[in-house]
N, C-alpha and C positions, 0 to 999 in steps of 0.2 A: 277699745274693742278690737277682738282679734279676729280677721279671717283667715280659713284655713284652707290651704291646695294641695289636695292629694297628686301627685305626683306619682303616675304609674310606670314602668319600665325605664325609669331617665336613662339609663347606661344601654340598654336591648334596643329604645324604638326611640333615638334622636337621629335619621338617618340623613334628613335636610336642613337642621337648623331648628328640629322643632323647641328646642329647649325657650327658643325666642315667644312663643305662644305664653311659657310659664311669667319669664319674666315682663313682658309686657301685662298680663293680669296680676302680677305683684305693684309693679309701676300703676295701673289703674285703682288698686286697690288701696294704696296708701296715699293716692289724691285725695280719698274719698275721706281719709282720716281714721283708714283701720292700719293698724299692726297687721304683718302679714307671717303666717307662720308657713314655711312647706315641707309637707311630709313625701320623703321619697322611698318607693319600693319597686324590688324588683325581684327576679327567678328566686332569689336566695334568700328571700322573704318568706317563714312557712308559718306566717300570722300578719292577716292586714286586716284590720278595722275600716271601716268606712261611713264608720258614724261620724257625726258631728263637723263634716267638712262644707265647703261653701262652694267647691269647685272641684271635680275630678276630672284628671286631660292624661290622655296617654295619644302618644306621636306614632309616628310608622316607620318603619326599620324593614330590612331587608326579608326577605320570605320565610327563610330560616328561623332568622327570630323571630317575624311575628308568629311560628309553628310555637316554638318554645313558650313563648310570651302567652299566646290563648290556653296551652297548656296547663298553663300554672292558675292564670287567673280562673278556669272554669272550675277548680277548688273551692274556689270562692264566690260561687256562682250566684245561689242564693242571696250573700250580705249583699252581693252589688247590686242582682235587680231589685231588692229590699230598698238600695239609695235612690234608686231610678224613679222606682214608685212613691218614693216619700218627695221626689220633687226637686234631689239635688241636682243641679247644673253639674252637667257632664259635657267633655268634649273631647271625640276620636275625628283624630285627622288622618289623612294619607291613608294606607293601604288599612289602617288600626280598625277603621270601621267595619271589615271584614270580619273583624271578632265578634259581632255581634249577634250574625247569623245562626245559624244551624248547623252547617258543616263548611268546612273548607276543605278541598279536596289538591293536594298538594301537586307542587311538579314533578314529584316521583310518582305520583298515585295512591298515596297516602289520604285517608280518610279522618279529618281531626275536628273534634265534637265543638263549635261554636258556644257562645252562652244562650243565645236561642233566646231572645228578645226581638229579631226579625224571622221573616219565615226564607226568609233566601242564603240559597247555599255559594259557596264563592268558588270557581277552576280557574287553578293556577295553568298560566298558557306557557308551555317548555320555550316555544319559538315566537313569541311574542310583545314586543312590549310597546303599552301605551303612553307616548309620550305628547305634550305639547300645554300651549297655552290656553286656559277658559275662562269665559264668561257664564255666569251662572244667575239664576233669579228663582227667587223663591216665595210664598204666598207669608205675607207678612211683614216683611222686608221691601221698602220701596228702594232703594240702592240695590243692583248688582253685584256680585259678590266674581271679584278676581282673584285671580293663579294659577298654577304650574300641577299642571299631574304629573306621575311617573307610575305608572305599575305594570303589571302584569297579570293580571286576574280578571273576570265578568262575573260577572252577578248572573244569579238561573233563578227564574222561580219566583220573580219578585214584581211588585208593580205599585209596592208603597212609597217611592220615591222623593226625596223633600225637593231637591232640585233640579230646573229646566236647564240645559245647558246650551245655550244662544249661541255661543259664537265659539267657535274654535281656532287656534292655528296651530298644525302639527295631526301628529297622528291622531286625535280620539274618536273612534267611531260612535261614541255612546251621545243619547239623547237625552240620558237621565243619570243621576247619581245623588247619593248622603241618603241620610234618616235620621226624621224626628221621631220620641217619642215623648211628650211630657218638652220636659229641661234637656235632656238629652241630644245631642248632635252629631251628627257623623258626616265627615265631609272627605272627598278625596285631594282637597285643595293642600298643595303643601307647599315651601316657603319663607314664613309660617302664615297661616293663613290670618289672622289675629294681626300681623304687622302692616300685612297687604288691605287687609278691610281693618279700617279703623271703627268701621260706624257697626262690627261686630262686636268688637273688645266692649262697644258704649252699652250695647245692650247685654253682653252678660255681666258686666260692672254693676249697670241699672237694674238685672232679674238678681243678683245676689243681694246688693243695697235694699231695695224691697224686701225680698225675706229674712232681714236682718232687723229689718224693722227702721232701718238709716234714709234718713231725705238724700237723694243724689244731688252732687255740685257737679253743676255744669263748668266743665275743661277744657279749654281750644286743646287740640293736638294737632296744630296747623304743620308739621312739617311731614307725619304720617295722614294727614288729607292731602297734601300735596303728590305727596307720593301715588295714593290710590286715585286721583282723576287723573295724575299723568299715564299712570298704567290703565284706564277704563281707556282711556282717549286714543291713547297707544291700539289696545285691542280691538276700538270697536270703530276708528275710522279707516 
């Protein structure tokens, strides 16, 4: 059996290592005893299907790109809330989750149309950027979710937030971040976020293996648990 990973932007929005999110759900996914096939596109793609996939992830990349990058995919705007709604697991990290909005309103002052699956619009800040380490917790999730922001943008207009953010060190003034909708995720955690929380990678392994119709095999990944309670420990004593 074959699962499949849309792969959105790889060459535009890998700007911290996010390519590491794909291949550790490749690595989970061939535990599991599937073939894994990944599909990758990007700007120069003027046809993406987005049927028949187990996973779509697109990473976050610098402001430029991610302008170019929501550009393109709101072409497409339709097929993809079409996947959203049908239930595929989706996952925007880093600054990507911004595409999801309404508008993003650029560092020149450019006004650029979102896919508008949330109701909040994102300003890009000329003289500012948020940087530092979080702790995060979310309803559903009994672990904590660690890593590293970097942006430059706020969120206006919004107050459907999936994440609390506990603990900070560094700049981030915010009290909230990400969106769920369905399977869908959106976090500004990057890194990758998938390498730093192991017990995330377990749960979209376990939401794809279910609608695959596959029993999950329980996997130690004792050297990526080691890792996330050295950094929770780290963060939070």
């Amino acid at each position: 059996m074959t699962a499949k990973i849309l792969y959105l932007y790889y060459d535009f929005l890998n700007l911290y290592g996010d390519n590491g999110n794909v291949r550790i759900m490749e690595k989970r996914l061939k535990d599991q005893g599937f073939d894994v096939e990944i599909t990758r596109k990007t700007v120069t793609d003027d046809d993406i299907s987005f049927e028949g996939f187990d996973l779509i992830y697109c990473g976050s990349g610098t402001e430029s790109r991610r302008t170019a990058a929501v550009s393109h995919l709101k072409t497409f705007e339709k097929q993809f809330s079409a996947a959203v709604e049908e239930g595929t697991p989706v996952l925007f990290t880093g600054n990507a989750w911004g595409m999801l909005g309404k508008n993003i309103t650029t560092l020149y002052g450019d006004k650029i149309e979102g896919l508008g699956l949330f109701g909040f619009d994102v300003k890009e800040e000329i003289k500012t950027r948020f940087t530092g380490d979080a702790v995060m917790s979310a309803e559903g999730f009994e672990e904590p979710f660690v890593g590293f922001i970097n942006k430059c943008d706020v969120i206006e207009g919004f107050d459907g937030y999936m994440f609390d953010i506990t603990k900070t060190i560094g700049q981030i003034p915010f009290a909230k971040d990400g969106v769920r909708k369905g399977n869908l995720f959106g976090i500004s955690l990057i890194g990758p976020v998938l390498v730093k929380n192991p017990f995330f990678a377990t749960y979209l392994t376990k939401l794809i293996a279910e609608k695959r119709g596959v029993t999950y095999r329980e996997n130690p990944y004792p050297y990526e648990e080691k890792g996330y309670a050295m950094t929770l420990k780290a963060l939070t004593e």
